[in-house]
N, C-alpha and C positions, 0 to 999 in steps of 0.2 A: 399677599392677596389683598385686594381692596374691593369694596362697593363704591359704585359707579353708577349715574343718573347722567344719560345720554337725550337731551333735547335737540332735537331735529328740526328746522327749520327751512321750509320751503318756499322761493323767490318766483311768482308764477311772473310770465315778462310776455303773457300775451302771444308768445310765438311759439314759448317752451320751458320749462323747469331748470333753471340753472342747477347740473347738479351738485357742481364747483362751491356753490357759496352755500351748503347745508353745513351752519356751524356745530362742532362738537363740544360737549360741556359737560365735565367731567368734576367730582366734589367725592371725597376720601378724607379719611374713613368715614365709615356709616355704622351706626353713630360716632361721633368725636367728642372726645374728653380734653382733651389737650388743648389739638391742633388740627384745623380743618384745611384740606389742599384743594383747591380751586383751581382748574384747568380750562381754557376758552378757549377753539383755535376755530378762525374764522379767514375766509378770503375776503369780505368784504367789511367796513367798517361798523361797529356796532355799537347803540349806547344802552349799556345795560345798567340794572343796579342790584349788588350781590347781600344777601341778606342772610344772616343764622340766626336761628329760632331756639330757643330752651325747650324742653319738655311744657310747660305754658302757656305756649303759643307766642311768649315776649320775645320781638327782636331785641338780640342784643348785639347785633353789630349790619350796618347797613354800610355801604357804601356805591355811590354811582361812580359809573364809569364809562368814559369813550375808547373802544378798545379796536384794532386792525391786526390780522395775523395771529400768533401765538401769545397768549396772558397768559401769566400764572401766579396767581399766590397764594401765602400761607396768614391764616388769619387766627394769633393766639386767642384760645376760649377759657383760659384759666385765670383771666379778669374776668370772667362774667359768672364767676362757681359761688 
């Protein structure tokens, strides 16, 4: 079982709601010790940038991204203990 953070994202196009390009986003386990899994799936192209936080509030790992369709990664956190 995992914890899961679903952002929903709505494309108003003046005529109607695309409901096709509502991207999914998905971050496991909650909390991570280890290793954090990062899941994006999107119809339409996106630039995002993925960020983890310590108990602190310090980022210790940022990176931007231009992402189309399914992303996924795995971002080790046991350089940052």
């Amino acid at each position: 079982m995992r914890d899961s953070v679903v952002v929903p994202g709505i494309i108003n196009t003046g005529i109607g709601t695309l409901a096709e390009s509502i991207p999914l986003f998905s971050v496991y386990p909650n909390p991570a010790t280890d290793e954090l899994n990062v899941l994006i799936e999107t119809s339409l192209p996106l630039s995002v940038k993925i960020e983890a936080v310590d108990v602190t509030g310090r980022v210790v790992y940022s990176s931007p991204l231009n992402i189309s369709g399914r992303f996924s990664k795995k971002i080790p956190l046991t350089q940052f203990s």
